[in-house]
C-alpha positions in Angstrom: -7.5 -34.7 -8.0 -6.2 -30.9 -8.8 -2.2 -30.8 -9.0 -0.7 -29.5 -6.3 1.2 -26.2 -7.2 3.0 -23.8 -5.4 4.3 -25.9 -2.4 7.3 -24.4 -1.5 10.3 -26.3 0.2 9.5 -25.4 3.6 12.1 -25.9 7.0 11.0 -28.4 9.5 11.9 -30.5 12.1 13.6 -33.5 11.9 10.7 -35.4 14.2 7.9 -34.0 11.6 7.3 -33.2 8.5 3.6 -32.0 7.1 1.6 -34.1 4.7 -0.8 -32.9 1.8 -4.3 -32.4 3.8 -2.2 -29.5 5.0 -1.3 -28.1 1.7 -5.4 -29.6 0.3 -6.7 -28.0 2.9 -5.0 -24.5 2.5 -6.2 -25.2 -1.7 -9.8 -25.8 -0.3 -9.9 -22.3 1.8 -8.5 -20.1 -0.5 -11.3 -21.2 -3.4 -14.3 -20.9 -0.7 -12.5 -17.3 0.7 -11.5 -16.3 -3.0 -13.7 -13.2 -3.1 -13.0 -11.6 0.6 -10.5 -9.0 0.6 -8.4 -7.9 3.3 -8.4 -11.5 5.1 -6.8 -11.4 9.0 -5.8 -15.3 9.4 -5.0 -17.2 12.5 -3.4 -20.6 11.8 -3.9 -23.1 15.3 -1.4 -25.7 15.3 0.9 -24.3 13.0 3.5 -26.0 12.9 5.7 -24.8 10.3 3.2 -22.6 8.7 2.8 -24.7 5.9 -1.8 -24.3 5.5 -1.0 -20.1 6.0 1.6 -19.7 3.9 0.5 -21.7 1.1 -3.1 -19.9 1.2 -1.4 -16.7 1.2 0.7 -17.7 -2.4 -2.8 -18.3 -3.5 -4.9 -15.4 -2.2 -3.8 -11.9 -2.9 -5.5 -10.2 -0.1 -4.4 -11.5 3.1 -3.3 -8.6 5.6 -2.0 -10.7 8.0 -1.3 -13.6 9.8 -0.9 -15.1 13.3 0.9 -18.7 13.5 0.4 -20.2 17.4 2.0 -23.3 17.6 3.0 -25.3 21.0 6.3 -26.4 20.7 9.4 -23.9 20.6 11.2 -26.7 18.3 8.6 -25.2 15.5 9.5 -21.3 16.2 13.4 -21.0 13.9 11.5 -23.2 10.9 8.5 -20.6 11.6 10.3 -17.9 11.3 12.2 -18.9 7.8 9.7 -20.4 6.3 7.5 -16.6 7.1 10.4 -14.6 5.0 8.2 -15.2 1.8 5.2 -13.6 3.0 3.9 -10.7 1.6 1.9 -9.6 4.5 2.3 -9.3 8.0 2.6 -11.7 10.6 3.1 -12.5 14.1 4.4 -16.1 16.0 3.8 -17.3 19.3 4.3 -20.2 20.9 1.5 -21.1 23.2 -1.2 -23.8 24.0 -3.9 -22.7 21.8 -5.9 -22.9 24.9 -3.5 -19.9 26.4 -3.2 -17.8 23.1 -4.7 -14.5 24.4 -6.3 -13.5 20.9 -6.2 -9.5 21.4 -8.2 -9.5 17.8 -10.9 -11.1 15.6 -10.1 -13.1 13.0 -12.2 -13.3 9.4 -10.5 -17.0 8.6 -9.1 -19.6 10.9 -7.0 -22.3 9.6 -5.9 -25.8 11.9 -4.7 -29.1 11.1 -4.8 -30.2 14.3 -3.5 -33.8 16.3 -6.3 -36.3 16.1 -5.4 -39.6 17.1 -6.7 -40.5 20.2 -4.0 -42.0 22.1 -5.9 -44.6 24.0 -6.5 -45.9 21.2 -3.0 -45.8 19.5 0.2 -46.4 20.7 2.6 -43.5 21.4 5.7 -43.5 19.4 8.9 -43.3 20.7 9.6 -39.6 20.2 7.6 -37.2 22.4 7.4 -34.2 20.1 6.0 -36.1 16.9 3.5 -37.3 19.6 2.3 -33.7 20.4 1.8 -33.4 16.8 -0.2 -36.9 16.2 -2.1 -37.1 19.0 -4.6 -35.3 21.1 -3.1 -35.4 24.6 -4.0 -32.1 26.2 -7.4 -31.2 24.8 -10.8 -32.2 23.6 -11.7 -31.0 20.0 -14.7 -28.7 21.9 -11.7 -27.0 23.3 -10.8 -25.9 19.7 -14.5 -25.0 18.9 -14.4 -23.1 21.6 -11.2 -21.0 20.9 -12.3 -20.9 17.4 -15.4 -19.4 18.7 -13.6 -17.0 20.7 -11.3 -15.7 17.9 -13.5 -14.9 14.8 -14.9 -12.4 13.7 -18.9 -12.4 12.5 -19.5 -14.4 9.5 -16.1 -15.6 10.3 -14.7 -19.2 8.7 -13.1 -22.1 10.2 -11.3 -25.1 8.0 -10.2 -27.9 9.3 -9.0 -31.2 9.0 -9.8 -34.2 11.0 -10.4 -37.8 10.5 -13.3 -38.1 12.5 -16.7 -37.0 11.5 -16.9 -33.3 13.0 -20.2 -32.9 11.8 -21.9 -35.1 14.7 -19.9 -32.8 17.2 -21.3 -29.2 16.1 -24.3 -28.2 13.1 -22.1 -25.2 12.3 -19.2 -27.9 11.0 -19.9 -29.2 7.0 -17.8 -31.4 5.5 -16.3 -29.7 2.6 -14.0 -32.4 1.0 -11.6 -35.1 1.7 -8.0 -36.0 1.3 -7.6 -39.8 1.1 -8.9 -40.8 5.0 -8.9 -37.0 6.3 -12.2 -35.0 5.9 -11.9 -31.0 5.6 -14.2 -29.7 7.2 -15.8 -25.8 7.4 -16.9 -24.2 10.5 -19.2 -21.2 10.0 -19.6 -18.9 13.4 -23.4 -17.4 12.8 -24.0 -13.7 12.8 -27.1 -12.9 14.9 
């Protein structure tokens, strides 16, 4: 296993804190995007920015970046944890399903819920919930978005626990992190 390096000591909120597939999947981008230049990134699920930021302390050429995260308890640790960058960026705090993406982007970067709540039980606290579980969309709504937002010859990483690949033949799986597979998505220029 590499060591992790460069993870910062981000602000978040006391119902969540992120987990190393975030920071292993942000490691696993940067070395398959090492040689694009100018990189537009879109992080889904943000968070606290934890998969964009870290990329962009490992990748020199990232023009900008676009966090959209749900919840507004995300937005103040969003916001400070964004003073490092070297680039610009924008926040908003939307359904992913409601971001009205006004660009292309060349990489997109999501850790998003994936426990199925039928087949867990709900904790007691309703916005770690929203950040476990998948209670307002289907993982085809994300492929779909994703679709939408990048550009041609566009990336996607992921991670997930199930097996993506049976869901689309433009997902691989790229690595793993203890039980969470990262996963690329490659949109096909025709």
């Amino acid at each position: 296993m590499k060591k992790l390096e460069n993870i910062l000591n981000y602000s978040q909120p006391h119902f969540y804190k992120f987990s190393r597939d975030s920071v292993e999947l942000a490691i696993l981008a940067t070395e398959l995007e090492s040689e694009k230049k100018s990189l537009s990134i879109l992080e889904l699920f943000a968070g606290s920015g934890v998969i964009s930021i870290e990329f962009q302390t490992r990748h020199n050429s990232v023009k900008d970046i676009t966090f959209v995260e749900l919840q507004e308890e995300f937005k103040n640790h969003l916001e400070e944890n964004s003073k490092i960058l070297t680039c610009n960026y924008s926040i908003h705090i939307t359904n992913f399903k409601d971001f009205l993406n006004k660009k292309k982007y060349d990489v997109i970067l999501a850790n998003p819920p994936y426990f199925d709540p039928s087949r867990s039980r709900l904790g007691s606290d309703a916005n770690r919930n929203i950040c476990r579980f998948t209670m307002n969309f289907k993982f085809q709504d994300l492929i779909k978005k994703v679709e939408d937002c990048l550009n041609p010859g566009g990336v996607a990483y992921f991670s997930h626990r199930d097996n993506l690949e049976e869901l689309d033949s433009r997902i691989t799986r790229m690595g793993d992190y203890e039980e969470v597979g990262l996963f690329r998505f490659c949109l096909d220029v025709d």
